[in-house]
C-alpha positions in Angstrom: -4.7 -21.5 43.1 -0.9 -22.7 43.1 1.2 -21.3 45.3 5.0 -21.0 45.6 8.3 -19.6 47.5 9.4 -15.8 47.5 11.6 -15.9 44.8 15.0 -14.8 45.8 15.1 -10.3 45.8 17.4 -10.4 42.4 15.2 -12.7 40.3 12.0 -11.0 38.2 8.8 -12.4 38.5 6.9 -12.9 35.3 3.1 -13.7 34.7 2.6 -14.9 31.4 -0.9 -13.4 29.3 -1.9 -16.0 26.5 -0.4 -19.1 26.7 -0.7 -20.8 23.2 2.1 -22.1 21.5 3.8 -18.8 20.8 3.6 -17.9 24.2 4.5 -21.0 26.0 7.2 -20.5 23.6 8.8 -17.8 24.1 8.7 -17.9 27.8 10.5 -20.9 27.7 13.1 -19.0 25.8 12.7 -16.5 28.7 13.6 -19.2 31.4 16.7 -19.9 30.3 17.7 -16.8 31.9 18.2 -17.5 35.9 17.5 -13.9 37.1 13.7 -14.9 35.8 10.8 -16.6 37.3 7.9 -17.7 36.0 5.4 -16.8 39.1 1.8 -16.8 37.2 0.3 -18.6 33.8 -3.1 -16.8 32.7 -5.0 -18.2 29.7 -9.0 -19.1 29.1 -8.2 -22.3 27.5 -7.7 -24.7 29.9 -5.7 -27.4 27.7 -3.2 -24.0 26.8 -3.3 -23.1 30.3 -2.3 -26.9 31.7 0.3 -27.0 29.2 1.9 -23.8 29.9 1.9 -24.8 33.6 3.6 -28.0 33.2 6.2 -26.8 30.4 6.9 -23.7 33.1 7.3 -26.2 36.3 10.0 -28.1 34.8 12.5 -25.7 35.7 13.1 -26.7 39.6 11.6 -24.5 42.4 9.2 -23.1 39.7 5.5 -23.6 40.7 3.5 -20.8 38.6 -0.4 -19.3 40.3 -2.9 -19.9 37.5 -5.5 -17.3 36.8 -7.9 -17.3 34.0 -8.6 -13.6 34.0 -5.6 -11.6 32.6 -7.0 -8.9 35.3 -6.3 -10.7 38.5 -3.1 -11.6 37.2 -2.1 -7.8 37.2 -3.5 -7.1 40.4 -1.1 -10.0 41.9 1.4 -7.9 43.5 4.2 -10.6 43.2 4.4 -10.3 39.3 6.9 -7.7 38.2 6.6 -8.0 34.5 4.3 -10.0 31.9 4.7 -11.5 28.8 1.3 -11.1 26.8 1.1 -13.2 23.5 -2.5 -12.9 23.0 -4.7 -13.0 20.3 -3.5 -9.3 18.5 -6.6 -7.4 19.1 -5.6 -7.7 22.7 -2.7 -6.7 22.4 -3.3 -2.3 23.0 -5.7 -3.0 26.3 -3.5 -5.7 28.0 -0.2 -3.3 27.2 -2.6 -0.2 28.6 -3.7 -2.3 31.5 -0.8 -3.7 32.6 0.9 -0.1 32.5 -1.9 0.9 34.9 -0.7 -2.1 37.2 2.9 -0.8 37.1 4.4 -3.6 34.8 7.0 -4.2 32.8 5.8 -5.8 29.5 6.8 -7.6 26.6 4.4 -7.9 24.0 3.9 -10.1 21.2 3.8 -8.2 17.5 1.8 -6.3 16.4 1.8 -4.0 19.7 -1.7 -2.6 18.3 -3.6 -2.0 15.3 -4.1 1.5 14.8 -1.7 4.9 14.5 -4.4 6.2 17.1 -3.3 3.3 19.5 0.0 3.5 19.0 0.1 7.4 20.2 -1.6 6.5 22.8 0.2 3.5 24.0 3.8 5.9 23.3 1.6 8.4 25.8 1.1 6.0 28.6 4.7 4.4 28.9 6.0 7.7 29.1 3.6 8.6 32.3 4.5 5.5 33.8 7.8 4.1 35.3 7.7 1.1 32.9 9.0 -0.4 29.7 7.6 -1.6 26.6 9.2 -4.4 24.2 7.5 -5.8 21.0 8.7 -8.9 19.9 9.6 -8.4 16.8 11.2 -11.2 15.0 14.5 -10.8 12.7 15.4 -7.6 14.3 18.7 -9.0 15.9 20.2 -10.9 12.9 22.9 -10.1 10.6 20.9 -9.1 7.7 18.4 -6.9 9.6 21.4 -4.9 11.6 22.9 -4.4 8.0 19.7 -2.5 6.3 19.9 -0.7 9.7 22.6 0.2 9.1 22.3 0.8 5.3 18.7 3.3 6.1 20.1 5.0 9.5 20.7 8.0 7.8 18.2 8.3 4.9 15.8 10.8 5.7 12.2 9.6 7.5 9.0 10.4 5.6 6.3 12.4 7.9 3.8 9.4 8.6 0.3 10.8 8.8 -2.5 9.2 10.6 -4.6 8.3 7.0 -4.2 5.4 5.8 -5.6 6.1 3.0 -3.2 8.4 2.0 -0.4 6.1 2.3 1.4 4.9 -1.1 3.2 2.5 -2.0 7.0 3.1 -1.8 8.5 4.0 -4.9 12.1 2.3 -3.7 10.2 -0.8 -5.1 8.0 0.1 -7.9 9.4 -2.1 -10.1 9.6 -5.0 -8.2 7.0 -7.6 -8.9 5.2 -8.6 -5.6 2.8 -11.9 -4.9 0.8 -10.6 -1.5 -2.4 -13.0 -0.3 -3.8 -14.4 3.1 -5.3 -17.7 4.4 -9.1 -17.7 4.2 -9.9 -18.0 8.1 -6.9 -17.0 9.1 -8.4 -16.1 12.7 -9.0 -19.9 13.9 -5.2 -20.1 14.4 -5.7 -16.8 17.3 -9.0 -17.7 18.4 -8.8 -21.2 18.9 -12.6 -23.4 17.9 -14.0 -25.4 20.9 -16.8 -26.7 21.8 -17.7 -23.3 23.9 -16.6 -20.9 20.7 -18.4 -22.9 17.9 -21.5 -22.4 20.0 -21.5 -18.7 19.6 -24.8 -17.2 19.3 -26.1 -13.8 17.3 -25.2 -11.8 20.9 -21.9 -12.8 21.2 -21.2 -12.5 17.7 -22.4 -8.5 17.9 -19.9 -8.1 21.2 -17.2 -9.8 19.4 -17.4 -7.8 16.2 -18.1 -4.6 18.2 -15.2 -5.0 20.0 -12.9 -5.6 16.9 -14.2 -2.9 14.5 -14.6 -0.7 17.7 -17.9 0.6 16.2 -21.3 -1.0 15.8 -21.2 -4.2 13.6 -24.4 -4.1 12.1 -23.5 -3.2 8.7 -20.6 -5.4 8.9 -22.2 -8.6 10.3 -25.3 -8.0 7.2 -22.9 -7.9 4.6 -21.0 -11.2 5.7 -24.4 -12.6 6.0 -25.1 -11.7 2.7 -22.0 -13.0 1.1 -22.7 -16.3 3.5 -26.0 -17.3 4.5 -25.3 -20.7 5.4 -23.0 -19.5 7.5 -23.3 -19.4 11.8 -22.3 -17.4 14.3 -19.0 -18.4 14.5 -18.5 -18.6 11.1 -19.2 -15.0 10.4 -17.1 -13.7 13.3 -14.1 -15.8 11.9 -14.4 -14.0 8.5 -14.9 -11.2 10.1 -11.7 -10.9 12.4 -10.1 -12.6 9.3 -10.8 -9.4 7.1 -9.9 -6.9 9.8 -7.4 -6.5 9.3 -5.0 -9.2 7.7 -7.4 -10.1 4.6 -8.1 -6.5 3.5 -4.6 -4.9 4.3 -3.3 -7.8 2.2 -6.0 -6.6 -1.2 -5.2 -3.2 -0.3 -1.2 -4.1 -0.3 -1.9 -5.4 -4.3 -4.1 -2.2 -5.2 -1.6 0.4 -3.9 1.1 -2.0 -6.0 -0.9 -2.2 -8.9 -1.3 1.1 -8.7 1.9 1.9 -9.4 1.5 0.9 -13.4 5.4 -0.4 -13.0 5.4 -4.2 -11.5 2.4 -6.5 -10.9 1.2 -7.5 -8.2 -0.5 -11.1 -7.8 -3.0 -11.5 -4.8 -4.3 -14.9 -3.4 -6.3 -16.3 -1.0 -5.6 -19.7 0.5 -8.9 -21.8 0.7 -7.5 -25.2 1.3 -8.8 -26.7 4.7 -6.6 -28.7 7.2 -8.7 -31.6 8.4 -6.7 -31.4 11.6 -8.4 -30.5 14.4 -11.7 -31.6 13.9 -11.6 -29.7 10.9 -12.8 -26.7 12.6 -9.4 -24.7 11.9 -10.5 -24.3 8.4 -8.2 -22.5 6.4 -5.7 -21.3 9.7 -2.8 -18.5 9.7 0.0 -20.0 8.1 -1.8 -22.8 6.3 0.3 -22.4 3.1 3.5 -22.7 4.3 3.8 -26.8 4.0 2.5 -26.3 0.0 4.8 -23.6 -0.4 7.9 -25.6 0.8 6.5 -28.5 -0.8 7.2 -30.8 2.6 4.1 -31.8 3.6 5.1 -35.2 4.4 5.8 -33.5 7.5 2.7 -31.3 7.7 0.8 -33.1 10.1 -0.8 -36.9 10.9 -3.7 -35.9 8.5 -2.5 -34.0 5.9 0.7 -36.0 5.1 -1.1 -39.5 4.1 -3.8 -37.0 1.8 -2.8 -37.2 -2.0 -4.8 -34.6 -2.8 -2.7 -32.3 -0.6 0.4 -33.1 -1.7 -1.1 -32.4 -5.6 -1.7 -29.2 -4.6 1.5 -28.7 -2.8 3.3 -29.9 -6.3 1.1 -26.8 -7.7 1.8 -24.6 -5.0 5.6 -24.8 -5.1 6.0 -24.6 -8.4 4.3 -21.5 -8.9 6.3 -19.3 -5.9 9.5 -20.9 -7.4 8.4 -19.6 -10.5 7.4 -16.3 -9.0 11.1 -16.3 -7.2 13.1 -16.5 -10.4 10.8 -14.8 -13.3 8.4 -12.7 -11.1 5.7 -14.3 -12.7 4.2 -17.2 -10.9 2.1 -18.9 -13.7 2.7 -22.0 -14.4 1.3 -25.4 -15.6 -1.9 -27.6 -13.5 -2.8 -24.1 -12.0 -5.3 -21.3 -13.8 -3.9 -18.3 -15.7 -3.4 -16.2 -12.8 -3.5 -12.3 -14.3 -1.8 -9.5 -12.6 -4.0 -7.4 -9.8 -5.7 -4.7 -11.0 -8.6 -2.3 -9.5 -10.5 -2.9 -12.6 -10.4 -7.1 -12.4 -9.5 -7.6 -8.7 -7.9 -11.4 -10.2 -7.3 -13.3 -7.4 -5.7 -16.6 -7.2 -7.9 -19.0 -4.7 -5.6 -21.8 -4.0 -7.8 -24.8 -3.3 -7.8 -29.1 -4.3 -9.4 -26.9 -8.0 -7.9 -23.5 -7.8 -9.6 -20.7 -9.6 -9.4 -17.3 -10.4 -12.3 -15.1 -9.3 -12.4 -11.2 -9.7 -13.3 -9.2 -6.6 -14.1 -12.5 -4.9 -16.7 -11.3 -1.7 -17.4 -7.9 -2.6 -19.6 -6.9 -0.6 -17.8 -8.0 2.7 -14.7 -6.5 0.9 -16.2 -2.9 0.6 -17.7 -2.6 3.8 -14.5 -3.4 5.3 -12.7 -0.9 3.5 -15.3 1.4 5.0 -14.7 0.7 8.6 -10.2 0.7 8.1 -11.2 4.2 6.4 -9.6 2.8 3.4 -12.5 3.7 0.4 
């Protein structure tokens, strides 16, 4: 373990909770400010973790303790505040636990994934001597302080606890929307490596268990069944993929649909990044270089593939369709029909797009099941 000088009485010390790229990030950002110190890194991933250290030390006099357990980085009596930019489904314990600690905390979005968590989470600050802050991007710009502005004094709907029993918002009904998701979104959080690929049945079970917050069994067969080639660490990607990003995202396009007034046109991005080993799969934000049509720029791999940028033609060309007509078929992809809970059309974007109706099924109603959704 590192060790460095008492920081002067007016400067905060900070451990840092997750130190990916949004992390390392952002407390960078946080350094710029001289009444902060970095005093302690925590992350399991040792190439994050050395990163995080080095980018941190940079600022003279700043030599950060490293811990690998988030635990004994709360228990260090010389951090005053942390930054946690986890994967999400840490994001309620860590906030919980670090209130325990007596810290002050900034947390990465979303601050947790249920209303249940979020009461609770309201309860504990309120018992403790600390402060909360989500990181919430957009919230400081011009446009965002105007709709403030604009909404401060419309009336606030009673929010209940059922999700199911949420609509969606009339203000919009006639708005066409295009809603989808990447198809392992969850390798972009939970990083493959030699140690994660090698997940076996057990850790799959804890993993899932600790995600859905229930047993998994039910959940885990009907992956299975949808993919038997699949391992271990295949499953638990889809898995943590569905819960919640892939099925709030289907469930975004039935409530729309539902609405008889706009359509609603629901994708899922299949197209794998080679980058990486090609372990990332299909990664958070994976359609962003076809959407902008720069992917050129996309990465070492990716830019010299003609297939890619074929797609990327297709890609573009369909959300700037979607942008000016509200309809985003167009030529070199399939007729992409409207959502509906009759079809479930959904576009998967892919070097051969298709259309499929209700694509996964099984996996799809199971998960609906355990977000209390059916």
């Amino acid at each position: 373990m590192l060790s460095y000088a008492t920081p002067p009485a007016d400067q905060t010390t900070l451990g840092v909770i997750g130190s990916g790229s949004r992390g390392t990030f952002v407390m960078g950002v946080f350094q710029k400010d001289p009444a902060l110190r970095v005093g302690a890194i925590c992350d399991v991933y040792e190439p994050n973790l050395e990163n995080a250290v080095s980018v941190a030390s940079k600022i003279p006099g700043t030599h950060p303790k490293v811990y690998r357990n988030y635990k004994e980085l709360l228990a260090d009596k010389d951090v005053q505040a942390v930054l946690i930019a986890t994967p999400e489904h840490w994001h309620y314990q860590m906030v919980l636990d670090a209130l325990a600690a007596g810290k002050d905390v900034y947390v990465e979005k979303p601050l947790c994934q249920t209303p249940e968590q979020g009461v609770a989470l309201v309860e504990a600050e309120r018992k403790s001597k600390q402060i909360i802050q989500v990181g919430m991007q957009r919230l400081e710009n011009l446009d965002a302080a105007f709709s403030g502005a604009t909404f401060a004094s419309a009336p606030i709907p009673q929010i209940t606890n059922e999700m199911a029993r949420i609509v969606a918002p009339a203000l919009s009904a006639g708005i066409p929307l295009m809603v989808g998701y990447a198809r392992t979104e969850e390798t972009l959080y939970d990083r493959p490596t030699p140690e994660t690929l090698a997940l076996d049945e057990a850790g799959l079970k804890l993993r899932a268990s600790k995600r859905l917050g229930q047993d998994p069994e039910r959940v885990i067969a009907a992956f299975r069944k949808a993919h038997p080639d699949a391992t271990p660490w295949d499953l638990w990607i889809l898995i943590a993929t569905d819960h919640p990003r892939g099925t709030y995202a289907r469930e975004t396009a039935r409530r729309k649909a539902a609405q008889s007034a706009a359509p609603a046109y629901l994708y899922r991005f299949d197209w794998e990044t080679p980058e990486g080993g090609g372990h990332m799969r299909s990664p958070h934000t994976i359609e962003i270089p076809f959407v902008f049509n720069n992917i050129r720029i996309a990465g070492s791999l990716i830019s010299k593939m003609p297939e890619a940028q074929e797609l990327a033609t297709k890609v573009s060309a369909s959300w700037v369709a979607f942008a000016r007509t509200g309809n985003p078929n167009v030529s070199g992809l399939p007729k992409w029909p409207a959502y509906s809970t009759v079809s479930r059309d959904t576009m998967l974007f892919n070097n051969t797009s298709r259309v499929e109706q209700d694509p996964d099924r099984g996996p799809r109603v199971v998960m609906e099941q355990v977000l209390k959704l059916a």
